[in-house]
N, C-alpha and C positions, 0 to 999 in steps of 0.2 A: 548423465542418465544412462543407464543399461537395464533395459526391461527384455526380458527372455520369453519368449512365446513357441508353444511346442502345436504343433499342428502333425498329428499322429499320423494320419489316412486322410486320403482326399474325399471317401465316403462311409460314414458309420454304415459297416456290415461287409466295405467290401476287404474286409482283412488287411494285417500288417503282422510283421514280425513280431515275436516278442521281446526279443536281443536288439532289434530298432527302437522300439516302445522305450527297453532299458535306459539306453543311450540317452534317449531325450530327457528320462525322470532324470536321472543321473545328471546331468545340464543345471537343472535345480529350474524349470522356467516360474514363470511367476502368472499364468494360465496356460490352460489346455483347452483347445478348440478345436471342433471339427466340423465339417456339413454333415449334414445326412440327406440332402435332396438335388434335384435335379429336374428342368424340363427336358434335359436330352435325350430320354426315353418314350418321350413325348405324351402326349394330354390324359394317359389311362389313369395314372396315379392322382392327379387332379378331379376327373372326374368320377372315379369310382372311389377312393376313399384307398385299395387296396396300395400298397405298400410295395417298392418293386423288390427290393430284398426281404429275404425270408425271415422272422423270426429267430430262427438260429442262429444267423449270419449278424444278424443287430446284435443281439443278447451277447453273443461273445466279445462281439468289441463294446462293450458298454460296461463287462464287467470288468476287463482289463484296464479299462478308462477311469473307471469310479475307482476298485484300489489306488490309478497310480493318483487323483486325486488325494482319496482318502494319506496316502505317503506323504504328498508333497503338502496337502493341506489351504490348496490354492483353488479358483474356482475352476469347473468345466461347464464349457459352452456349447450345446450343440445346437444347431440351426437346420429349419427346410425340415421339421423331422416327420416320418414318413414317406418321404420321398418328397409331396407334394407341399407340404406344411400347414396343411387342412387342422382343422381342430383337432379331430376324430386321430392324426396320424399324431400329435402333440400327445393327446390320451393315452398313446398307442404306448410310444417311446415311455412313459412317465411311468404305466404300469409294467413296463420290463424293467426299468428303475426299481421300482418299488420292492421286484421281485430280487433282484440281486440283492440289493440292502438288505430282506432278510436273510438269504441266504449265506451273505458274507458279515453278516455282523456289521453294517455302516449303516452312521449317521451323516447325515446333513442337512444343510435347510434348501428345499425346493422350492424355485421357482420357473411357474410355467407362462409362455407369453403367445396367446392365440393370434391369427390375423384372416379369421376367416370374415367375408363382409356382407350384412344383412343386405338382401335385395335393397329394403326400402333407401338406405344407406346411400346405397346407389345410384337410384333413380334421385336422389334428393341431390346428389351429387351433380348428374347427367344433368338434369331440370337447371342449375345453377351456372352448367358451362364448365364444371370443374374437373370434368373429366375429358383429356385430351389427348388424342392419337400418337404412338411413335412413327418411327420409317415403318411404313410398306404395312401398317393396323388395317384390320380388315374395317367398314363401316358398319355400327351398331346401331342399336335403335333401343329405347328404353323396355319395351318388353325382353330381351335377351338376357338382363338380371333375373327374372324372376326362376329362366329355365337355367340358367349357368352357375354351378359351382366357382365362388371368385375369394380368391385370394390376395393381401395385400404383401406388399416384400416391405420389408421394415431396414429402417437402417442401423444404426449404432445406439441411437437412443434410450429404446425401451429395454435393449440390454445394459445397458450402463442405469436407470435406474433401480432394476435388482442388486447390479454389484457394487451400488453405492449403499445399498441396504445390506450387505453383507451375506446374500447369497449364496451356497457354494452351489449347488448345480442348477444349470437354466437353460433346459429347453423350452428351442425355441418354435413358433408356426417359420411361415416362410421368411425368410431374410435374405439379404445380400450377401451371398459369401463370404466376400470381405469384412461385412460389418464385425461378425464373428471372432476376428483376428486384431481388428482397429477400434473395439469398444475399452478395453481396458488400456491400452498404449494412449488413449485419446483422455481417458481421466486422470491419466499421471503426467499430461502436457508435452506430450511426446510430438514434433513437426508431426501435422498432416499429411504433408506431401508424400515423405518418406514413411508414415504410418500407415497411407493407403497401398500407397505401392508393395510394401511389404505382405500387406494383405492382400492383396492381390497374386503376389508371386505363392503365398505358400496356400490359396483356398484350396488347390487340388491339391494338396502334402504333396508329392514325390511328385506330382506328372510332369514336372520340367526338369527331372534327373534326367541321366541317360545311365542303363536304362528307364524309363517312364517305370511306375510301378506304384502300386500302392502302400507306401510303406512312407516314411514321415521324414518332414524338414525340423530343424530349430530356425528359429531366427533371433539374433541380438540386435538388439532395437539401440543406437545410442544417439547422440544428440544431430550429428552432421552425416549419419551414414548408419545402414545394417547391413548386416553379414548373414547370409541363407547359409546353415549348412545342412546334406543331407545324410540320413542318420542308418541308412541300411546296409550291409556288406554288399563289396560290388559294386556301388554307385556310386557316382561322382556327378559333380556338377559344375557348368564352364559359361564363363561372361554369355554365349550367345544362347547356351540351353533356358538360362533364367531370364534374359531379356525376350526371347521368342514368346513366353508365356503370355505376354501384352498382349499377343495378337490372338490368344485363347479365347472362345467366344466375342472378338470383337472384332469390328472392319476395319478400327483405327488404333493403331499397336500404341499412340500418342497422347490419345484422350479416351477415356475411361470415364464414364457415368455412375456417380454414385446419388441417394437421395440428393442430400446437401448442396453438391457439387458437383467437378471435374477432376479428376487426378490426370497431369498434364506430366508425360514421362520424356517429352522431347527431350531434355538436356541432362536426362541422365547418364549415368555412364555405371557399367560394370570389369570387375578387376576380379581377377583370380585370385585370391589368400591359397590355397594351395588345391587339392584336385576336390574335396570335398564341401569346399566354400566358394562364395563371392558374395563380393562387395559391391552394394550401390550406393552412390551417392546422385544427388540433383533433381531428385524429382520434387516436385512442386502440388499443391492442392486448389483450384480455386471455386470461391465459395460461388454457391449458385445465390439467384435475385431472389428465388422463394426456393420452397421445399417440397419435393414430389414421393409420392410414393406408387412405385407399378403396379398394376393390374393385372392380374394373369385368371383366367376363370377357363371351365371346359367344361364343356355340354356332349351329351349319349346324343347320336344321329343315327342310330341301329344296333340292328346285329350279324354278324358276317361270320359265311360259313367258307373257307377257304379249300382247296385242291390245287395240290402238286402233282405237275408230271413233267416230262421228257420225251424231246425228238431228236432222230440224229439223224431221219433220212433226211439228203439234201432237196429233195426237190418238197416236202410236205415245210423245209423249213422255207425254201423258196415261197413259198404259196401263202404261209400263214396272213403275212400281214396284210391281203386282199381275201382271206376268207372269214376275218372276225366281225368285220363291218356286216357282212350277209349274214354270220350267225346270230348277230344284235336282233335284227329284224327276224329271224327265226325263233329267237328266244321273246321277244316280247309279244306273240301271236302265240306261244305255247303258254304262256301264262294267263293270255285272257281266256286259253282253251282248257285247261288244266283248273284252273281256278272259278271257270264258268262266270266271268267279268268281275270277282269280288275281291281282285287284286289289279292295282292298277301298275303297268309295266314302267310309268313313268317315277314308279316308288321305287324302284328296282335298281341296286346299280349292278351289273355285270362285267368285271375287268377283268383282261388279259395283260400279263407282263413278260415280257417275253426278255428274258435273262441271257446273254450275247447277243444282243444285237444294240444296244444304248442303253439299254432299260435303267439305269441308272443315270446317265445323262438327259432321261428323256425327251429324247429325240433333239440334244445338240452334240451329238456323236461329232468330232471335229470329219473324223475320216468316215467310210463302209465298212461297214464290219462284215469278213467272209464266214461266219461261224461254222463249226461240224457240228455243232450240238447246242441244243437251246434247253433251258430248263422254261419252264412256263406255270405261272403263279395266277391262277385265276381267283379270285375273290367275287361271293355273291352278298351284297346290303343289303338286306330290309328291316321293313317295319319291326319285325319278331323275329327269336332266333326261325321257329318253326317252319315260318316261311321260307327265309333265307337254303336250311337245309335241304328241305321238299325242291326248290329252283335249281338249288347246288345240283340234286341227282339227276336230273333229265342234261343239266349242262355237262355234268362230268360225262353221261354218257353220250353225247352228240359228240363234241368235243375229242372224243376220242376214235370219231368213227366221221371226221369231217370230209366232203366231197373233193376230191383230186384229179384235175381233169386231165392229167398225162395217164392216170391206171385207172383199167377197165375193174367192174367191181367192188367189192367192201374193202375200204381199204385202215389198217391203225394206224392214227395219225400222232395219239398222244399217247407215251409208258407211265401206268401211276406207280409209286413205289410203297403204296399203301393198299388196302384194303378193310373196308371199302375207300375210298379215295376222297370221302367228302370229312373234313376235320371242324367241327362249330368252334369256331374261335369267343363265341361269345359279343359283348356289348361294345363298340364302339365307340370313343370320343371324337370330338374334336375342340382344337383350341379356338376360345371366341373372344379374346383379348388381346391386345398389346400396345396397353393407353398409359398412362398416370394420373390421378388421383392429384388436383396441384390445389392450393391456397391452403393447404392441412398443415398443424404442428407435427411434428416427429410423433408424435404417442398415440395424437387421437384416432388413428384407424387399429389400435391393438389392443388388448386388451390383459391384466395378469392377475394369475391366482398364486399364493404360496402356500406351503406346508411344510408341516420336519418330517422327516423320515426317520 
């Protein structure tokens, strides 16, 4: 067996070469896959529908994707499309599709595969016990479907029933990265073990090159072993670069959760073929007792209006972190005064993040941090952007003119580097999932439409 799998770019839009692209056509693979989503931008593209790359940035890589299809004449796979893999981002991707095809003169047969999930869906679900928590899930309640945007991640399945229908291109809603890379290896009987793992080393194309980069792996898939190589000038890749990728979004570099299963990489082993490859052999798959599929949904909790500034005197940086607690209590007395009681302070959030001093660790700084200069990020939440705005300007201007009790006088405590200093960031999400979906078949949470183009 040798099945060739080209994995272009770790994300449709964020660019790759085209002399790497070459390479890979040129390999001859026998599909081309790629994501196109991500939670690590976290919950906005889930819950607003928008898209974290631009238009332009998709559209380019999608038409250089479809010719090299249309060349090789093999299927393309893209998954998570829109960022989030909402219906609405499926639409998205399909009619930038459409538009290339006429533009470049191709045909193929489309198919598209949705995984967005009806509240009721849900609740019918929740009602039956069949939706159950992963590590550290927040606790739900059945009303939370109705306000949550929920998406299901799909595995290998409902792609492999397209491309057993002879498909050529098939976006997808939300999927498992992998799935993307181990649906057609898995209908030509290709080990598991070593099919997952493979997909797993190339879902990000290049990020386990050194350097990391967005530009694309091949891989040769054969019976006892595959070979990653990477396809860009400059890069290379080494036994420890493509075994660390295990530990890419995972706690446990060993075991690896797919619907089905477990991809169990203990006893494998990586060899260097020469600086542009490696070889693994020994990974293992084993099959789960039922079949799950994750949940991922995000819900609007406001709108925030944000302000940046800067201190660098030492004693106001001294002081800050015993003058914001007083300002809380200044600020929710100027809202029920400002607002004449028809805003409640406890709708309100008002944060300070004070940038050198942990802000990033928040507050498990191992050591003190002595700063000269703190940058400070305050964010206002509410109900409506309107509100949030109106709150922003009486805090950006206290805030800037806070009480210092070493200096006599008005004293500036915070430098904006804007003007005016108050920036509406707009709608807010947050994530209200991180369950499975368990007693389901592989298909029945998805749903497919086809067309020719």
């Amino acid at each position: 067996m040798d099945i060739r799998i080209l994995a272009p770019t770790g994300a449709l839009g964020a660019g790759f070469d085209t002399a790497a692209l070459d390479r890979g056509v040129a390999a001859g693979p026998h599909v081309i896959a790629c994501d196109a989503g991500s939670t690590d931008s976290g919950p906005a593209a889930l819950g607003s529908g928008t898209p974290k790359l631009s238009a332009q940035a998709v559209t380019r890589d999608l038409r250089l994707l479809l010719k090299a299809r249309d060349t090789l004449q093999v299927p393309l796979i893209i998954g998570s499309c829109g960022t989030s893999g909402r219906d609405d981002g499926v639409d998205w991707v399909a009619g930038l599709a459409r538009t290339v095809a006429a533009e470049n003169n191709l045909h193929f047969k489309l198919g598209l595969i949705y995984s967005d999930q009806p509240a009721e869906r849900l609740q019918h679900l929740y009602d039956e016990g069949r939706i159950q928590p992963l590590a550290n899930a927040p606790v739900i309640e059945r009303k939370l479907f109705e306000r949550s945007h929920t998406v299901a991640m799909m595995g290998v399945e409902p792609i492999q029933e397209l491309l057993r229908n002879g498909y050529d291109v098939i976006l997808a809603g939300r999927a498992s990265d992998t799935a993307l890379f181990a649906a057609l290896p898995h209908l030509n009987g290709a080990d598991p073990g070593l099919t997952w793992h493979m997909a797993k080393t190339i879902e990000c194309g290049a990020a386990c090159a050194i350097p990391p980069d967005a530009n694309g792996l091949l891989v040769t898939l054969r019976d006892d072993h595959f070979d990653v190589t990477t396809l860009a000038d400059g890069s290379r890749l080494t036994p420890r670069s493509v075994a660390a990728h295990t530990l890419y979004e995972n706690a446990d570099p060993f075991h690896i959760a797919e619907p089905s299963g477990t991809l169990d990489t203990t006893h494998a082993t990586y060899e260097a073929v020469d600086e542009r490859t490696v070889r693994v052999r020994g990974s293992r798959y084993i099959e789960a007792d039922g079949y799950t599929n994750k949940l991922e949904g995000a819900e609007l909790v406001g709108y925030q209006t944000v302000i940046v500034g800067g201190v660098r005197d030492k004693v106001v940086i001294e002081r800050l972190p015993g003058l914001l607690p007083m300002a809380k209590k200044y600020f929710d007395a100027k809202i029920l005064d400002v607002f004449d009681g028809r805003v409640d302070p406890d709708t309100i959030d008002i944060n300070y993040r004070l940038y050198g001093t942990g802000t990033v660790l928040a507050g498990t700084e191992p050591t003190p941090l002595q700063p000269q200069e703190l940058g400070v990020l305050i964010t206002v939440t509410a109900p409506d952007q309107g509100t949030a705005h109106a709150i922003s300007t009486f805090v950006a201007h206290a805030s800037s003119h806070l009480p210092i009790p070493e200096y006599d006088g008005l004293v500036s405590t915070l430098a904006y580097p804007y003007s005016p200093p108050e920036m509406d960031r707009g709608p807010l999400y947050r994530f209200t999932l991180n369950h499975v979906a368990t007693g389901v078949t592989p298909t029945e949470l998805f749903r497919t439409t086809t067309e020719e183009v």
